[in-house]
N, C-alpha and C positions, 0 to 999 in steps of 0.2 A: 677682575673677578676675585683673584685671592688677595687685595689688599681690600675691597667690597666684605669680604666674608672677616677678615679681621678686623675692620674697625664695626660689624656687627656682634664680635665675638668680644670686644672691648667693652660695647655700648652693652651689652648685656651685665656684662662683672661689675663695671660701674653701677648699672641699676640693686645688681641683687646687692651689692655691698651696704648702699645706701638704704633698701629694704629690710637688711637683716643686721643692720649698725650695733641692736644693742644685745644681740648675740655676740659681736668682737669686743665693745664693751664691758661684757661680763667674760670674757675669754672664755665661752662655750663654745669651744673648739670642737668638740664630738659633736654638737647639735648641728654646727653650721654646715661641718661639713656631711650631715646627714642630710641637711636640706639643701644645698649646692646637689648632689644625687639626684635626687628628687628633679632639679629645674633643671638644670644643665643637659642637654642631649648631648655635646659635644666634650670629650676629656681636657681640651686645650681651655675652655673655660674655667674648668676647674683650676690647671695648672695657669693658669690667669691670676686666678683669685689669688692662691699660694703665692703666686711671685709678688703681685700686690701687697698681700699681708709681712711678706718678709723685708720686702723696701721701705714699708710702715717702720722696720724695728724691731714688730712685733715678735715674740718667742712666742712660737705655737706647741714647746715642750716642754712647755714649763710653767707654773702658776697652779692656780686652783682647779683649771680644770683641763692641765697637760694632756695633749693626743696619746694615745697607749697606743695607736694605731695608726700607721699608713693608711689614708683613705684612699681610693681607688682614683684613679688620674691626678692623683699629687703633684706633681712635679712633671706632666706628659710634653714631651718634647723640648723640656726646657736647655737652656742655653750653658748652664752650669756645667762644669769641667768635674766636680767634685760635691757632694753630698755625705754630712757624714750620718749616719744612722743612728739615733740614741740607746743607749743600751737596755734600757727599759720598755722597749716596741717590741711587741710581740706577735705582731701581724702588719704584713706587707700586702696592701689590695690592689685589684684588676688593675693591671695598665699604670701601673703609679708611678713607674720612672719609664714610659717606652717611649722610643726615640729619644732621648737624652742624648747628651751632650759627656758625659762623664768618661773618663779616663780610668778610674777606675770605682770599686765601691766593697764595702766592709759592711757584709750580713750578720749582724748580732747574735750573741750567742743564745739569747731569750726570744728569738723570733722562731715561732711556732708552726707557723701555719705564711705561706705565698700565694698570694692567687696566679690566676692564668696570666702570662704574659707580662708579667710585672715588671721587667727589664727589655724586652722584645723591642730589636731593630735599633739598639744602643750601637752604633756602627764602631766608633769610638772606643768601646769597651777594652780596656789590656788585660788588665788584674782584677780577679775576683777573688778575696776574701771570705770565706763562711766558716764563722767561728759556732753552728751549730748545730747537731748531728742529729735532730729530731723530725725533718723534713719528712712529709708524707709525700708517696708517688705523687697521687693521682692531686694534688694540689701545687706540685711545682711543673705542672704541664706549659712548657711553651716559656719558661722563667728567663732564658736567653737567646730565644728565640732569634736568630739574623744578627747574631753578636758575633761573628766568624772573627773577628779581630782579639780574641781571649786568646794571650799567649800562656799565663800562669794561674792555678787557681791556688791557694791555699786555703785544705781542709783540715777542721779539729779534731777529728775523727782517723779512724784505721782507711786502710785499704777496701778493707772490707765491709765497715759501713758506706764506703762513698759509690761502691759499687751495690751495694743494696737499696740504697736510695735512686738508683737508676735515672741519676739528674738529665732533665732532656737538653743537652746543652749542645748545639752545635758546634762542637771541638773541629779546630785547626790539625793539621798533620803535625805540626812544630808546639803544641800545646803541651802542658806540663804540670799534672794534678799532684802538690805536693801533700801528702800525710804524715800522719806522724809517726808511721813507721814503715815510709818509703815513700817513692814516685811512681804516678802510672802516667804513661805518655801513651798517645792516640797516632793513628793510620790518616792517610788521605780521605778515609769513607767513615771516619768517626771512630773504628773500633780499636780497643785496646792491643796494645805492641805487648806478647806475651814473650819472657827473654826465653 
């Protein structure tokens, strides 16, 4: 059944890649992956496509018409240990790295905006990195969702921006949010260890 569903989930990236060639040809990277959304029901297609394109060679951050944007199932469930994030992406969407493979990952200081779920169920996860203190609540809902393995985060920000931002992160007992002008470390049930 599930090598049935995966070589359906092949046979489909294969088709659309072949349908939409002279999109990757003109490196309209924002279009295609407007229209991968569009076709794809499934995320793991999309993170298909991406892993395709990147085995190609291909640089999707770069050229005439560089991604500004994480599209939504990016990278979903891929196998990669590491991912680095460009500095110039300003938005990270739905599900773009969940279930991943990564070890750790570094949040740009110009990314503006996270959709739901964008890391969710990264098991793997150690270190989290966010060099940027403009996160709105209600759009980093669910951001590391079943990532119970973050031992360390490093924030650009105070104490008291990181607890304004009310990141929904499911924090370990043994977790350890560095700031930059202190540490706040978490309880068994999530909550802050007040000295």
């Amino acid at each position: 059944m599930r090598k049935a569903r995966y070589n359906s989930m092949y046979n489909n990236v294969k088709k659309f890649i072949r349908e939409n060639i002279q999109l990757i040809d003109d490196f309209n990277w924002e279009e295609l992956y407007r229209v991968a959304k569009a076709t794809f029901t499934f995320p793991g297609e999309v993170s298909e496509m991406t892993e395709f394109l990147f085995d190609c060679g291909l640089d999707l951050f770069d050229g005439k018409y560089r991604l500004k944007e994480i599209p939504d199932g990016f990278l979903w469930g891929t196998s990669r240990t590491e991912f680095f994030i460009p500095e110039h992406i300003t938005s990270i969407g739905a599900e773009a790295f969940a279930n991943a493979k990564f070890t750790k990952i570094t949040i740009p200081k110009n990314v503006k905006t996270i959709e739901y779920h964008a890391f969710s169920n990264c098991g793997d996860l150690n270190y989290v990195t966010i060099n940027t203190t403009q996160l709105p609540e209600k759009e980093t809902i669910g951001t590391f969702t079943n990532c119970d393995e973050i031992y360390q985060i490093r924030f650009s920000g105070t104490m008291d921006q990181w607890r304004a931002m009310k990141p929904t992160i499911e924090l370990r007992i043994d977790t350890v949010v560095f700031c930059n002008d202190g540490a706040i470390t978490y309880d068994e049930y999530g909550k802050e260890v007040r000295a």
